[in-house]
VOMAR-524699 format. One record per residue (C-alpha): residue in one letter; x, y, z negated; residue number from 0. Coordinates in nm, 4 decimals, decimal comma, always signed. Layout:
<volos>
[volo A; [X; Y; Z]; NUM],
...
</volos>
This chain:
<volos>
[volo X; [-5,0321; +1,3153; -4,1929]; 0],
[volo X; [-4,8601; +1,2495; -4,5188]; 1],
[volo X; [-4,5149; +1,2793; -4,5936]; 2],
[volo X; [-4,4805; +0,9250; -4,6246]; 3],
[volo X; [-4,6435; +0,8364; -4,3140]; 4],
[volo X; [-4,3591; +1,0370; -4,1455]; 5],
[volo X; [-4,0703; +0,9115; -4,2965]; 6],
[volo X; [-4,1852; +0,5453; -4,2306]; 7],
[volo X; [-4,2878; +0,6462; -3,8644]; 8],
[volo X; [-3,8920; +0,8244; -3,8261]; 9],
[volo X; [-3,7659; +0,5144; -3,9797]; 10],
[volo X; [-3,9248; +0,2826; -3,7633]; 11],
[volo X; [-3,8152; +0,5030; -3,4175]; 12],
[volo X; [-3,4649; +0,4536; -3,5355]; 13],
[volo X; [-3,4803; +0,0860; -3,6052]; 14],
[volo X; [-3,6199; +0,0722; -3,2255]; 15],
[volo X; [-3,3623; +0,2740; -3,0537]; 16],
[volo X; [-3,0570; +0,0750; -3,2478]; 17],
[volo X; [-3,1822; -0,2257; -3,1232]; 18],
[volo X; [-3,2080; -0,1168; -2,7789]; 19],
[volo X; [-2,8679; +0,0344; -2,7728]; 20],
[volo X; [-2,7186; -0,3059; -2,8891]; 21],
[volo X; [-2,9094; -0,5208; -2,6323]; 22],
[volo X; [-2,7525; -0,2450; -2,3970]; 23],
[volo X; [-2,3986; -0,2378; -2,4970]; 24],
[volo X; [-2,4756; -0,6772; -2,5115]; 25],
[volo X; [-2,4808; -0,6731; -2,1543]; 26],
[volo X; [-2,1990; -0,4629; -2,0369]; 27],
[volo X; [-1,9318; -0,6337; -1,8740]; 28],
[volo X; [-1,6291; -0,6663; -2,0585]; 29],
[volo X; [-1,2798; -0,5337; -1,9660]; 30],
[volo X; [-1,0534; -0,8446; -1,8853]; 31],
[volo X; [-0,7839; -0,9667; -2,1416]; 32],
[volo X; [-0,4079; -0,9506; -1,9834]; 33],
[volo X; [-0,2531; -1,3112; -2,0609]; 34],
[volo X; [+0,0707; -1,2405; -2,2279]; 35],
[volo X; [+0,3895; -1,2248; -1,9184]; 36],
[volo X; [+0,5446; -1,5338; -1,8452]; 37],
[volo X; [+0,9340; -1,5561; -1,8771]; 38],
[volo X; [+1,0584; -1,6137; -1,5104]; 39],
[volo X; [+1,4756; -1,6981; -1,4869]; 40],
[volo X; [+1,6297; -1,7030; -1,1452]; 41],
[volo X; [+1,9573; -1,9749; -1,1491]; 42],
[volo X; [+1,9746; -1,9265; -0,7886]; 43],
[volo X; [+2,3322; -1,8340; -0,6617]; 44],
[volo X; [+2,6931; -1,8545; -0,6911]; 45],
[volo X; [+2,8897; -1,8785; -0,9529]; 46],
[volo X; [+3,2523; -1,9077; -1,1365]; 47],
[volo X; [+3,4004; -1,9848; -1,4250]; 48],
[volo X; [+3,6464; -2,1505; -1,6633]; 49],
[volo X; [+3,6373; -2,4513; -1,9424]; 50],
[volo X; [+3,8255; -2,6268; -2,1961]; 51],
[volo X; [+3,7810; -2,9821; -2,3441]; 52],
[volo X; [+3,9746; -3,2778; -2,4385]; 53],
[volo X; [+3,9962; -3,6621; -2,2919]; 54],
[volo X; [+4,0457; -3,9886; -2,4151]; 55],
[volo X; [+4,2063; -4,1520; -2,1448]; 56],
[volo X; [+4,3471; -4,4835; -2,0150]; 57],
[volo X; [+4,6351; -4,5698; -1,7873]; 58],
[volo X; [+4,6457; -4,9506; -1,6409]; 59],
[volo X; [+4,9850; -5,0315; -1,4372]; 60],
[volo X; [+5,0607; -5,3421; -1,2548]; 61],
[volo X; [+5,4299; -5,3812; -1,1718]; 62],
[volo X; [+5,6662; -5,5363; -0,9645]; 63],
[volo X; [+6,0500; -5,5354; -1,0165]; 64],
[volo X; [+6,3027; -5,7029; -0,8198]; 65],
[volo X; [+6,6471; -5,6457; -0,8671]; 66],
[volo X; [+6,9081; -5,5353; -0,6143]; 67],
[volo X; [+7,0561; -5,8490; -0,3800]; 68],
[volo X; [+6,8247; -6,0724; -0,5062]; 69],
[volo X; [+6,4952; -6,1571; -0,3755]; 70],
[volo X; [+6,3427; -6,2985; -0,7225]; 71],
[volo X; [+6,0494; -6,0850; -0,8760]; 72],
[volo X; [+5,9286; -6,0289; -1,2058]; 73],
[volo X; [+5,5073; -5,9095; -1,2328]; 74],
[volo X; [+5,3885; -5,7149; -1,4987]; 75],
[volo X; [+5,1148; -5,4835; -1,6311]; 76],
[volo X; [+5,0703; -5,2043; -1,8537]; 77],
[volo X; [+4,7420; -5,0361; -2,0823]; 78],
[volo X; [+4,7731; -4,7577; -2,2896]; 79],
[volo X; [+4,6048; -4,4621; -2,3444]; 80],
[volo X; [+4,6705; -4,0974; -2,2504]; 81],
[volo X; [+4,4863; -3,8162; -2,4161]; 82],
[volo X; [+4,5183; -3,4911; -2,4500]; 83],
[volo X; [+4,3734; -3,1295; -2,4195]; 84],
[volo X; [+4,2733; -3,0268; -2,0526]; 85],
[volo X; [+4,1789; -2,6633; -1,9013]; 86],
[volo X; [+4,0419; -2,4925; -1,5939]; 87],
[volo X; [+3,8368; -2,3390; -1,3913]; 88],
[volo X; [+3,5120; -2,4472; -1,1883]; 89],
[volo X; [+3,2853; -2,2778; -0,8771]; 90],
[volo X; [+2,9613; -2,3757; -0,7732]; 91],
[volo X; [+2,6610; -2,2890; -0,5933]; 92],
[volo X; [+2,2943; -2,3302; -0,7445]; 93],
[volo X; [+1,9390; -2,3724; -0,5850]; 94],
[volo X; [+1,6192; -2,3432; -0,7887]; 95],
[volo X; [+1,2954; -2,5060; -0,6450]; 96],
[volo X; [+1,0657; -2,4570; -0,9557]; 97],
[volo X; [+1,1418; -2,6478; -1,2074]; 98],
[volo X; [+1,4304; -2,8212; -1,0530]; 99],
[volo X; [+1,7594; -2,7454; -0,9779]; 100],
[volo X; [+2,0135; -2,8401; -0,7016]; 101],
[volo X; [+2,4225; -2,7422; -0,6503]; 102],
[volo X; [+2,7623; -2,8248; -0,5488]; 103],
[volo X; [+3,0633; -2,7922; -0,7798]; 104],
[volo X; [+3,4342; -2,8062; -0,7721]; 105],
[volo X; [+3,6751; -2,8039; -1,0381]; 106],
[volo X; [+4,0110; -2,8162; -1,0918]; 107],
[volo X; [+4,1863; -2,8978; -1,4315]; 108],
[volo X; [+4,5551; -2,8593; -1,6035]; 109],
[volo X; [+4,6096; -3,1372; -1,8718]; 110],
[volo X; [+4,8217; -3,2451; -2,1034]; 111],
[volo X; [+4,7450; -3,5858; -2,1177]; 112],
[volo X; [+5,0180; -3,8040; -2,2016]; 113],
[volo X; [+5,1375; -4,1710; -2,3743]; 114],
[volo X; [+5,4023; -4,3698; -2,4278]; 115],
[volo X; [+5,4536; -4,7317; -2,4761]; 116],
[volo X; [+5,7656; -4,9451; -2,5904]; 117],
[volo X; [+5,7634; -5,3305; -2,5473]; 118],
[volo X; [+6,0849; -5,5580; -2,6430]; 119],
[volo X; [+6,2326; -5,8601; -2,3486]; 120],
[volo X; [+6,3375; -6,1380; -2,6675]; 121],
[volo X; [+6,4122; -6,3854; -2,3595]; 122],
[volo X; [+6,7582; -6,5442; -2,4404]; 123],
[volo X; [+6,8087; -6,5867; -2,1102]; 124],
[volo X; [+6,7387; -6,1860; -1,9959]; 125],
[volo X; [+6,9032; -6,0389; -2,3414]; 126],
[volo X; [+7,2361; -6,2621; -2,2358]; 127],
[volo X; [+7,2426; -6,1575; -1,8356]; 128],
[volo X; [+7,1938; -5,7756; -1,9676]; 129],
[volo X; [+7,4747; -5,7909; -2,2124]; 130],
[volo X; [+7,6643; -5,9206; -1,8487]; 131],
[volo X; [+7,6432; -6,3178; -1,9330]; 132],
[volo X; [+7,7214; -6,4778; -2,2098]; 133],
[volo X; [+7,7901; -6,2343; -2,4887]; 134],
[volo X; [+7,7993; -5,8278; -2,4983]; 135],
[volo X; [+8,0463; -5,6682; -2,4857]; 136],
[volo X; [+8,0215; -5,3360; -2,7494]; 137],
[volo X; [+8,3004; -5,0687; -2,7647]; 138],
[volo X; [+8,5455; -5,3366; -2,5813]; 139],
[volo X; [+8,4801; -5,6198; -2,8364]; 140],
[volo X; [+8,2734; -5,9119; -2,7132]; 141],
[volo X; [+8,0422; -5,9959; -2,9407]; 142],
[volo X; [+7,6484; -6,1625; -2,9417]; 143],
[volo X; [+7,3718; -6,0318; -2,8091]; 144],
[volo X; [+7,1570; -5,8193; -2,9599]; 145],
[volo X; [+6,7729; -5,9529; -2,9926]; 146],
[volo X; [+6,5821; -5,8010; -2,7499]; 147],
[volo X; [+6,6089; -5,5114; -2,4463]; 148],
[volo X; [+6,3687; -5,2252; -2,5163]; 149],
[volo X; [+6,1466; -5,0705; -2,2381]; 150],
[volo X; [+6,0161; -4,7566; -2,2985]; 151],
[volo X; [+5,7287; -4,6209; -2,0410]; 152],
[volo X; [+5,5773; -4,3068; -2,0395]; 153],
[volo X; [+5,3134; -4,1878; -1,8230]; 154],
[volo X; [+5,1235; -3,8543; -1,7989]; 155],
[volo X; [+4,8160; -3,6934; -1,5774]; 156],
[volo X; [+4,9405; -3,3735; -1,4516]; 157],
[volo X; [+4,6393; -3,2480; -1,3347]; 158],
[volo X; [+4,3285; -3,3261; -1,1530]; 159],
[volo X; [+3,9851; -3,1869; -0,9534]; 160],
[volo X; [+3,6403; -3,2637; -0,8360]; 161],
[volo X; [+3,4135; -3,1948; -0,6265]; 162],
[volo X; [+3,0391; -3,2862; -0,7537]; 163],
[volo X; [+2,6701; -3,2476; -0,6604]; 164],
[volo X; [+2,4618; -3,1490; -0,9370]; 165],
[volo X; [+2,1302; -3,2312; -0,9797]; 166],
[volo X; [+1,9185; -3,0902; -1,3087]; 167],
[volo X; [+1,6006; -2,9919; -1,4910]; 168],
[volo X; [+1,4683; -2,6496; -1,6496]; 169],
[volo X; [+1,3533; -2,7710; -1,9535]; 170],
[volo X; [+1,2745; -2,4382; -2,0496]; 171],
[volo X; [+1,3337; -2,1067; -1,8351]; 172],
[volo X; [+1,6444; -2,0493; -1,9810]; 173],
[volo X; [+1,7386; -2,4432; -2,0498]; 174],
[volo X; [+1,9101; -2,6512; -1,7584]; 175],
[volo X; [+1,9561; -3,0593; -1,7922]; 176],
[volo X; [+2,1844; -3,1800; -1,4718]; 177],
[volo X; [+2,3462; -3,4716; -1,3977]; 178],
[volo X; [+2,6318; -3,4526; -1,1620]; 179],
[volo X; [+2,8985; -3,7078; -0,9471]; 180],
[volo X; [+3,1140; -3,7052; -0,6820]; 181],
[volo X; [+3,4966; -3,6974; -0,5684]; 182],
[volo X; [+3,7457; -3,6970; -0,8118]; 183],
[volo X; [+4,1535; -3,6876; -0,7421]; 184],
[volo X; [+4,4524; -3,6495; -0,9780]; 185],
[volo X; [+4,8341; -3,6959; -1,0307]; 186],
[volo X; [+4,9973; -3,9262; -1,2598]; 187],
[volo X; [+5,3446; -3,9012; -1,3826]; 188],
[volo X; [+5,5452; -4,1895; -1,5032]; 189],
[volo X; [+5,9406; -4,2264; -1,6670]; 190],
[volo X; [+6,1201; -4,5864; -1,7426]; 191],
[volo X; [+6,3614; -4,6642; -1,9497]; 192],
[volo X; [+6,5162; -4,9764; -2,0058]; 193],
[volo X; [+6,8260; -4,9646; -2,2940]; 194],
[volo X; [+7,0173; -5,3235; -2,2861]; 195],
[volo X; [+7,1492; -5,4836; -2,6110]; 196],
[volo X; [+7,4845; -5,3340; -2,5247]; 197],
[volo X; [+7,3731; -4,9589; -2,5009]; 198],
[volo X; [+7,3656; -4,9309; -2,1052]; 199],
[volo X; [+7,0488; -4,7609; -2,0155]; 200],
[volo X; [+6,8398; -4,7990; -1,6785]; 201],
[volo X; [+6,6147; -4,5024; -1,5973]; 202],
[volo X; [+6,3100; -4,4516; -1,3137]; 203],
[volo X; [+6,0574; -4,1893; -1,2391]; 204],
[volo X; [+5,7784; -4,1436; -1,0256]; 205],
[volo X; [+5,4730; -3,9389; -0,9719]; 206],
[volo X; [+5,1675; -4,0735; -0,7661]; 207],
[volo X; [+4,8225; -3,8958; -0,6256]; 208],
[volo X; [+4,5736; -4,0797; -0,6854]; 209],
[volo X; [+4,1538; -4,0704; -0,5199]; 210],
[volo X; [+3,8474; -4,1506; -0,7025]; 211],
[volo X; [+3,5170; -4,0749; -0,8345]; 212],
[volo X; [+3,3329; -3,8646; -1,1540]; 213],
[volo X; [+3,0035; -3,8698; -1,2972]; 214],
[volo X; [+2,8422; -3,7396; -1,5987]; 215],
[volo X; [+2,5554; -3,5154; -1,7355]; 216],
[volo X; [+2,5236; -3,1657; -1,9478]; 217],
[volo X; [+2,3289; -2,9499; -2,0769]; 218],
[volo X; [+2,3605; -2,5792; -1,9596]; 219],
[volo X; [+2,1599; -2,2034; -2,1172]; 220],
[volo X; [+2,1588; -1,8570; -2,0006]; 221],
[volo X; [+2,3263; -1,6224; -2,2474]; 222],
[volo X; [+2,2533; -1,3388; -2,0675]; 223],
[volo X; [+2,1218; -1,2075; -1,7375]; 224],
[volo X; [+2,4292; -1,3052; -1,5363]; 225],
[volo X; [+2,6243; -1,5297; -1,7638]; 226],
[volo X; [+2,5267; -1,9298; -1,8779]; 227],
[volo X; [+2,7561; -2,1692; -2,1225]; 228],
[volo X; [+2,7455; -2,5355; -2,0851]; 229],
[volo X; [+2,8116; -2,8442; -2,2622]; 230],
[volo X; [+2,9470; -3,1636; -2,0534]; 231],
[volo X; [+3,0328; -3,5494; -2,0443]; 232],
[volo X; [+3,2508; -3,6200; -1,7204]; 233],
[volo X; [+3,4223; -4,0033; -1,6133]; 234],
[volo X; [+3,6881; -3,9748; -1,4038]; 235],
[volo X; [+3,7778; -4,3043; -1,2289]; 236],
[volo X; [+4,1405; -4,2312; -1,0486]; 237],
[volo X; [+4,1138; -4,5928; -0,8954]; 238],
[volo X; [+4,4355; -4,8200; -0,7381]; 239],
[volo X; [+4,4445; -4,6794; -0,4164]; 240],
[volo X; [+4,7912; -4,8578; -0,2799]; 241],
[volo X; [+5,1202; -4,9118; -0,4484]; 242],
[volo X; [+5,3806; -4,6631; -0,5415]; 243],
[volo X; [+5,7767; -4,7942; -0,4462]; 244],
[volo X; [+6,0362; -4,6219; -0,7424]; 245],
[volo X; [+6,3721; -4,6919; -0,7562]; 246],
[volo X; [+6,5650; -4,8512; -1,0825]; 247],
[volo X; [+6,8903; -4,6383; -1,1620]; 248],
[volo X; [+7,1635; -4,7435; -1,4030]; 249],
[volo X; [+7,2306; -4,4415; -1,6226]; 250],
[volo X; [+7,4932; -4,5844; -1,8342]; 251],
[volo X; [+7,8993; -4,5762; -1,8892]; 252],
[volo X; [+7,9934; -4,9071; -1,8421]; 253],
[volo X; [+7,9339; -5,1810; -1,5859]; 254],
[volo X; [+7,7573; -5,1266; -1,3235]; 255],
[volo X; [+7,8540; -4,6949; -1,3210]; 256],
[volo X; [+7,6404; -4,4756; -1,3412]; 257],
[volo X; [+7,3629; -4,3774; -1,0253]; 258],
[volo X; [+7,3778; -4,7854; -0,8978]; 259],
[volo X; [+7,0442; -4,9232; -0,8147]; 260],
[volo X; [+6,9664; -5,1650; -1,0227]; 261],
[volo X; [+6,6401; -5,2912; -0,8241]; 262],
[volo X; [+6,2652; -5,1499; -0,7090]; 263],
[volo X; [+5,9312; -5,1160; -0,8781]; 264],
[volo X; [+5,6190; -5,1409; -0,6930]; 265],
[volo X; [+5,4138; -4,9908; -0,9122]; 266],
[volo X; [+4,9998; -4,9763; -0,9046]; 267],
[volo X; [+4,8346; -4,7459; -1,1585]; 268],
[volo X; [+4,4265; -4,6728; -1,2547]; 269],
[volo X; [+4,4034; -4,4078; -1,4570]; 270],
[volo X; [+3,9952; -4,3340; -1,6220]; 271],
[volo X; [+3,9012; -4,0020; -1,8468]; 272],
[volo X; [+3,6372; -3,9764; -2,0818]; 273],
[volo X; [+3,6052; -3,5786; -2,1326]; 274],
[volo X; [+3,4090; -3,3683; -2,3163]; 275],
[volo X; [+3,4306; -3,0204; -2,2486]; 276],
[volo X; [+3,2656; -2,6593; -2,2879]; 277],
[volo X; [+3,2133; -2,3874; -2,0156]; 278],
[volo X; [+3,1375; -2,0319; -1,9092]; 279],
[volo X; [+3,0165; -1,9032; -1,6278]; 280],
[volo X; [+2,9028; -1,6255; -1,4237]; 281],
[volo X; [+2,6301; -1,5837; -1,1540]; 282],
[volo X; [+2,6429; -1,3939; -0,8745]; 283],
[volo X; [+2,2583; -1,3843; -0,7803]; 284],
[volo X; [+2,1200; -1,2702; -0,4186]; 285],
</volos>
């Protein structure tokens, strides 16, 4: 055997035995390909925390006035708006079934939410019986009547709460959209002043409690493990619930002295909120 016949027979033995190791190695089974971890976030649990936001708001009074020995009564109502910066502090309770999300929430705010209104009585007839008839009288000389008595009336909401159900949607592990309503209560403050065309002044104040409802949606992320930030819409409807009775003083030198009662309000207010407000929070988790 020649030379050549050898290295073509060596070269065709090789050829073989590749082949058969690849047909081999062809049909080994394959080691299975991990699928990359999927992020899992756990919302369940309770949780605190505070928030601060501002409000457009809206006070609408009805009143009643009827002046002392008399049993004539004058109706009247009120609109203006009270905004203002608001603050506070919110607990809640959260449970996750999948994708979805249920909880309870109260809240309870400080605001500084105030307005004031003035409107002017041109009545001949009321700017004459203020100055005490037919003229005023103005550091002992009688003289005419000014042109109008200006009524000042300022109102304020104190504070208020809520207590909410909350109901969302993880749009993402870490991403919560809710929508949430309930209970919502509040006090309003109110001051009147009344300054006749001859400089005597007539003063009130009263503060009512007043029960509603709230309603609104956010949007709410984990920062970290325990801790989430939110953004939220809120209505609060502090409806008419009953009149509040306030007393008229006079507050001025002259006729009639000072600390008379001049006559009563029955007063009715509404007062509505349109907030927007940020939050953080942390979770307790089991």
């Amino acid at each position: 055997m020649t030379m050549k016949r050898v290295l073509l027979s060596a070269s065709g033995m090789i050829a073989i035995l590749v082949a058969s190791f690849a047909t081999q190695a062809a049909d080994l089974p394959r080691a299975p390909v991990k699928a990359p971890p999927v992020e899992v976030v756990n919302w369940t649990g309770l949780y605190i925390g505070g928030n601060f936001g501002y409000s457009w708001g809206r006070a609408n009074s009805d009143f009643t006035f009827t002046p002392t020995g008399t049993t004539t009564t004058t109706t009247s109502n009120n609109r203006q708006n009270i905004n203002g910066v608001l603050g506070g502090a919110q607990i809640g309770y959260n449970w996750q079934s999948s994708a979805f999300l249920y909880g309870l929430e109260a809240d309870f705010q400080g605001a500084d939410q105030k307005g004031r209104i003035t409107v002017l009585d041109t009545n001949p007839t009321d700017v004459a019986n203020a100055g005490g008839g037919v003229g005023c009288t103005i550091g002992g000389t009688s003289t005419p009547c000014p042109a109008a008595i200006t009524s000042t009336l300022g109102q304020k909401l104190e504070w208020f709460g809520t207590v909410r159900g909350r109901v969302g949607y993880l749009v993402a592990p870490s991403w919560l959209v809710y929508g949430t309503g309930g209970l919502a209560y509040g006090r309003v403050k109110s001051d009147f002043l009344s300054v006749e065309p001859d400089g005597e002044t007539d003063v009130s104040h009263w503060a009512e409690t007043r029960v509603g409802w709230a309603a609104g949606a956010g949007v709410e992320a984990m920062l970290w493990d325990r801790w989430t930030w939110r953004l939220e819409y809120l209505h609060v409807d502090l409806t008419r619930n009953g009149s509040t009775n306030s007393t008229l003083f006079h507050s001025g030198f002259f006729t009639p002295p000072p600390g008379v009662i001049v006559g009563n309000f029955a007063i009715n207010t509404r007062a509505s909120d349109e907030i927007v407000r940020v939050g953080l929070n942390y979770v307790f988790r089991p």
